[in-house]
Backbone bond lengths (Angstrom), bond angles and torsions (degrees), N, CA, C in turn:
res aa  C-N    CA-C-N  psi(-1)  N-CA   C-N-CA  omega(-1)  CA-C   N-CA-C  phi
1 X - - - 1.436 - - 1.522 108.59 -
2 X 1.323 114.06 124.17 1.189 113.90 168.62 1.832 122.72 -108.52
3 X 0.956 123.10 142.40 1.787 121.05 -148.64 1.435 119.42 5.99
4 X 1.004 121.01 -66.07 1.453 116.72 175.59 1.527 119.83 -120.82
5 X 1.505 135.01 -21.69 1.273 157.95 -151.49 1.652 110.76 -96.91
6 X 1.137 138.06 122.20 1.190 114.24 167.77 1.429 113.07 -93.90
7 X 1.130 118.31 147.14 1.278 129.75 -173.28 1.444 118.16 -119.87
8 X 1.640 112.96 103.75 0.999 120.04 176.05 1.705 127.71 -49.51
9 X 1.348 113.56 165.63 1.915 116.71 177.89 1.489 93.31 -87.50
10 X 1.660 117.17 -49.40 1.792 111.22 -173.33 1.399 102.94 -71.79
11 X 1.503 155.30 9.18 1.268 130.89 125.42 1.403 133.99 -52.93
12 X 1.040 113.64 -36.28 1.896 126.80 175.44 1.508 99.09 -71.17
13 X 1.170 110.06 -52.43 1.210 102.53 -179.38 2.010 138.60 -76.26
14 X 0.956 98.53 -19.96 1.694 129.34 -161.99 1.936 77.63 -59.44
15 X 1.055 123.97 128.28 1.693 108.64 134.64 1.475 90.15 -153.73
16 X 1.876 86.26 174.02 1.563 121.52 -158.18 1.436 98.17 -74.62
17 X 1.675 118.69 170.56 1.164 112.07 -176.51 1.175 122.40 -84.45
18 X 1.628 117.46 -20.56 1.610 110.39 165.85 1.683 120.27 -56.18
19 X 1.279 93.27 -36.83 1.706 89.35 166.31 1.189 127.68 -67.68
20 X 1.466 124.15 -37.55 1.386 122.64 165.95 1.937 122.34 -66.26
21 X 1.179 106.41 -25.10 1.403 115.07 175.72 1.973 100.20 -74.55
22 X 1.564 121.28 -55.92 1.377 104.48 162.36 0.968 132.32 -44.76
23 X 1.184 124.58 -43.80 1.443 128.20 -172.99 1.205 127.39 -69.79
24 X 1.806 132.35 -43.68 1.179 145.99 166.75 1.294 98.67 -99.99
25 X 1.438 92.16 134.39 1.986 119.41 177.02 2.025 104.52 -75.62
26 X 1.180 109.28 -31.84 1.393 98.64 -173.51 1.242 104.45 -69.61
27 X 1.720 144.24 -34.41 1.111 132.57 -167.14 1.346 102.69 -94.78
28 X 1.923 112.36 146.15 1.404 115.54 -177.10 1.772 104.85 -113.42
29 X 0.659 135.78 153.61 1.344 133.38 168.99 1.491 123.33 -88.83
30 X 1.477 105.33 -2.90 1.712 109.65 169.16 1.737 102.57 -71.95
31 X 1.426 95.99 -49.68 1.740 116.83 -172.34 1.380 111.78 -43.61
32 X 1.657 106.02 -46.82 1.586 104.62 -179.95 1.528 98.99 -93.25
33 X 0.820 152.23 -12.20 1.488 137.72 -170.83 1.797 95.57 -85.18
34 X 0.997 114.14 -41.37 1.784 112.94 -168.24 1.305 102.97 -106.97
35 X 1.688 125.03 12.75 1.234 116.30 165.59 1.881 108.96 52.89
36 X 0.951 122.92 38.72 1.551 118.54 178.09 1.340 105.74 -130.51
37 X 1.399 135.30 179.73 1.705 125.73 -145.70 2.126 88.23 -116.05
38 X 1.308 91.51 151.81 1.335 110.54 -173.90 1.550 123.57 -32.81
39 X 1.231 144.87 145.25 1.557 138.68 177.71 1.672 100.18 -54.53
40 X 1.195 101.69 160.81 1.495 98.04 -178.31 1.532 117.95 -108.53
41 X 1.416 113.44 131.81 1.913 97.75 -161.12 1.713 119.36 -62.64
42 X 1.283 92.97 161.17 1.553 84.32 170.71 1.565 109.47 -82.14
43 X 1.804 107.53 155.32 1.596 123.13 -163.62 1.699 77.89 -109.76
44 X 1.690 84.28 115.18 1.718 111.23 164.19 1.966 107.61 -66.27
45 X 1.209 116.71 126.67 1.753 119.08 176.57 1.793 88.02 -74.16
46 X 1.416 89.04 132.94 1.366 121.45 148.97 1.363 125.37 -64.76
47 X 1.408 126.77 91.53 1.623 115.61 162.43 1.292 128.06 -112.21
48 X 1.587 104.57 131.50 1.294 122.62 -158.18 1.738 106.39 -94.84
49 X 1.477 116.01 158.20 2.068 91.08 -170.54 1.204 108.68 -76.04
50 X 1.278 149.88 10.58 1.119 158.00 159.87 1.609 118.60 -65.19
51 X 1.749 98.72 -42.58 1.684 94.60 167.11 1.393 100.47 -96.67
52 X 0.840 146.80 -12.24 1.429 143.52 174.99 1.472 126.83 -64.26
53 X 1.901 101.93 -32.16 1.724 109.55 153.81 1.123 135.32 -95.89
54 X 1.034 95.30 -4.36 1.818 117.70 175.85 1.676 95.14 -87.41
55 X 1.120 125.80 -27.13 1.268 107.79 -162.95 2.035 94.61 -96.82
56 X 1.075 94.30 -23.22 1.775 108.14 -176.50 1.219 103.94 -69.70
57 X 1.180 123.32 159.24 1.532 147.06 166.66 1.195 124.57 -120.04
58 X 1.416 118.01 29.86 1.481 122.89 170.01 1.562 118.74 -84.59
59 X 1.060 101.99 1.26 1.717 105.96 174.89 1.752 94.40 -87.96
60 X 1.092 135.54 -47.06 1.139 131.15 160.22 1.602 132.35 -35.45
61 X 1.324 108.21 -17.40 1.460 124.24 -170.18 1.581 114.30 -80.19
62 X 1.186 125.40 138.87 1.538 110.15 177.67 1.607 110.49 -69.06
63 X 1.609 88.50 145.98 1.592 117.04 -169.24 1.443 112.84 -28.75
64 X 1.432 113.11 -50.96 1.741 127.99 -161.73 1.895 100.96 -93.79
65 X 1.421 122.68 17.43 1.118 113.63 -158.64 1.950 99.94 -111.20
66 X 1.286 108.96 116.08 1.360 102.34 179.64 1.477 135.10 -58.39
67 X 1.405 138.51 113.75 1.204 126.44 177.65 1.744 102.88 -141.79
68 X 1.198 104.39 -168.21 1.898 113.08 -165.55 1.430 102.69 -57.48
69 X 1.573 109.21 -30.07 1.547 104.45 -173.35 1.183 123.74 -87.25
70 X 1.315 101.35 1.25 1.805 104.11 -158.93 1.424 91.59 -114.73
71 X 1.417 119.28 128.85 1.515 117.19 169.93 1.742 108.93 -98.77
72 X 1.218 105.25 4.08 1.972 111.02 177.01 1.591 102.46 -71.25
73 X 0.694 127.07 65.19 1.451 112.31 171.11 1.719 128.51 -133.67
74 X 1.211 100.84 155.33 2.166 94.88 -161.69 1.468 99.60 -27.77
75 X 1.679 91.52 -165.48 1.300 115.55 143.57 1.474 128.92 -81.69
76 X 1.678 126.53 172.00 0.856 109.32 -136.86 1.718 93.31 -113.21
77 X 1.476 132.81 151.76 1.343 118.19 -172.07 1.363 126.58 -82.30
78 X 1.550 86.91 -11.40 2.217 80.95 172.98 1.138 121.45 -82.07
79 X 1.632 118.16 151.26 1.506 113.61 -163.28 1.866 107.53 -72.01
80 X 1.376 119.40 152.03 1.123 133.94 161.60 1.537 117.17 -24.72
81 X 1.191 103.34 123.45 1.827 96.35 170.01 1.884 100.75 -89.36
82 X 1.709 80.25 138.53 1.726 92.48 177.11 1.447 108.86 -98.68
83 X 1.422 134.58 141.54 1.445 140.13 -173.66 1.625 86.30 -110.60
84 X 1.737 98.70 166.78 1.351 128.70 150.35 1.169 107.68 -52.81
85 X 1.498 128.86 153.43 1.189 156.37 137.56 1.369 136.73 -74.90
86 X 1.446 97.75 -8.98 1.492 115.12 166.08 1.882 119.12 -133.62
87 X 1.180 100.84 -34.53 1.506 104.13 154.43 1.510 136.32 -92.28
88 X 1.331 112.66 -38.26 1.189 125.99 176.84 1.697 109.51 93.11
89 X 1.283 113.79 4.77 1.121 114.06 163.41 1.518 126.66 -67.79
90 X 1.386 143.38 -163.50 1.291 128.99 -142.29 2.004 77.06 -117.64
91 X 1.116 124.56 128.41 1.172 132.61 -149.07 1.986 82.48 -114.62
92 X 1.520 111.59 124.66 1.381 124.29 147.70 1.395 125.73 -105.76
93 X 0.998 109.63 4.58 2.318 113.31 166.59 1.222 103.71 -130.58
94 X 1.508 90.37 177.96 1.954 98.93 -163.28 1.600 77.24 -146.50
95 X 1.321 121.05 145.63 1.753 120.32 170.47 1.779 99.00 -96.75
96 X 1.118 116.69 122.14 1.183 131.86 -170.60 1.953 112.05 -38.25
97 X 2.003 86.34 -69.59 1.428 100.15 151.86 1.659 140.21 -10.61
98 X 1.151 96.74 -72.11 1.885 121.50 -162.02 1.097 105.04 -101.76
99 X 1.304 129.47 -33.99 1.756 142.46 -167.29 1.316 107.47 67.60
100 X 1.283 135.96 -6.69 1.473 137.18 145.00 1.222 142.98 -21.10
101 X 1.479 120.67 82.12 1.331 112.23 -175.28 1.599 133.56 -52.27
102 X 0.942 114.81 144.11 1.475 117.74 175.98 1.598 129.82 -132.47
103 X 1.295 138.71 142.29 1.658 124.72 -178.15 1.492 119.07 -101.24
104 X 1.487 102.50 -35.31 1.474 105.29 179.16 1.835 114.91 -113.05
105 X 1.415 110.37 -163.32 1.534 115.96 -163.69 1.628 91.23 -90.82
106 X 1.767 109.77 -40.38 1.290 109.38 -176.93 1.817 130.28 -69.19
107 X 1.735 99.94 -20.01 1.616 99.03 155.51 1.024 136.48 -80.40
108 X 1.651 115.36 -7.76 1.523 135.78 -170.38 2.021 84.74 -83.46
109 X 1.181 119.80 -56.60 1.473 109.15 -162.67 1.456 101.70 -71.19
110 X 1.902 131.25 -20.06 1.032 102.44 167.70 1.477 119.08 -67.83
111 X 1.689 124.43 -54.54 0.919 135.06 -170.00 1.956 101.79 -27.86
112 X 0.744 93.79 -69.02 2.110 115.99 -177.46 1.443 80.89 -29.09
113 X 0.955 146.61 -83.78 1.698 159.57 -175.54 1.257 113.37 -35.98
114 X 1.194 119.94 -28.57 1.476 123.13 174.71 1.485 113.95 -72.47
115 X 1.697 100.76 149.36 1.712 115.96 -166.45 1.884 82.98 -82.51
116 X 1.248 96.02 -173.63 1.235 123.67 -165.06 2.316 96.79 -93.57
117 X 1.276 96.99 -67.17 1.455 93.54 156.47 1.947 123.81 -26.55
118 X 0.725 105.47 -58.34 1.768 123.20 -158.55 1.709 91.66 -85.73
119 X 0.837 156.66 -3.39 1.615 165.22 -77.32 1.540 88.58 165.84
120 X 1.485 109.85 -80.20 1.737 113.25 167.47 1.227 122.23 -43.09
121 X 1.765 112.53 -48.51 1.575 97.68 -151.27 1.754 80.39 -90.13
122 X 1.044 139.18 -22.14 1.920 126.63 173.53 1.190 104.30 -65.26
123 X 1.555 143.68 -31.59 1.453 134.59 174.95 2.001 106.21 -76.12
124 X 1.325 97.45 -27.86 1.616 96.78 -171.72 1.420 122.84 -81.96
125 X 1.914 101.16 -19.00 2.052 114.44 151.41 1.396 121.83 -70.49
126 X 1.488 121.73 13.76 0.726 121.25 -146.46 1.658 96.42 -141.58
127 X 1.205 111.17 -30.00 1.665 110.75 -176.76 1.593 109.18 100.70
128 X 1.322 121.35 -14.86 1.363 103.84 -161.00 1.511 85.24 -118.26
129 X 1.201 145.04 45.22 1.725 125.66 150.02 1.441 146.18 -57.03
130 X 1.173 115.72 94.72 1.338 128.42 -170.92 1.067 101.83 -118.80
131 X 2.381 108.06 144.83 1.127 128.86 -148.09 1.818 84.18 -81.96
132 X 1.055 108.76 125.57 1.598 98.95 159.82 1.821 104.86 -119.47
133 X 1.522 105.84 135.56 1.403 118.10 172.02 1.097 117.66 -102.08
């Protein structure tokens, strides 16, 4: 109820049919105006990988030349993603010290805490162990 009036839900709701034909994509307004049955969709082609290399020309391509079919190809040009050393999360600092990567403030205060031993054997799972004195 609004101040004095009651106000029905099938007023808010009620609309005309041009509005209902804008609004929803399934109804067309040719369909209801001429009373005749819906356009008929277009039939998407099926391709199977058989027509898909037959239809390709990458067998034509030189031998050393990279494409979808060829899994020979370099390495790749974006740089290496670096992880944590204690989380394994995607690591943006390195501690100058230890060479230990780290992501947050809270692995940096463990790292600081770490013995000199434990320092080695986390750089030595890692490939990069160097004697530091």
């Amino acid at each position: 109820m609004v101040g004095n009036e009651v106000v029905r839900l099938e007023d808010y709701l009620a609309v005309t049919d041009e509005d209902a034909d804008r609004r929803f994509k399934g109804k067309s307004v040719e369909v209801k105006a001429t009373g005749g049955s819906p356009p008929a969709k277009k039939k998407r082609k099926k391709f199977t990988m058989k027509k898909v290399l037959d239809s390709s020309s990458f067998d034509k391509m030189a031998p050393g030349k990279a494409n979808w079919g060829n899994i020979e190809v370099g390495p790749s040009i974006a740089p290496k993603k670096k992880y944590s050393d204690i989380s394994g999360l995607e690591a943006t600092y390195t501690d100058p010290k230890t060479k230990l990567r780290y992501a947050t403030v809270e692995e940096y205060k463990q790292l600081k805490n770490m013995s000199h031993e434990v320092v080695q054997a986390t750089l030595s799972l890692r490939g990069a162990n160097v004697v530091i004195r």
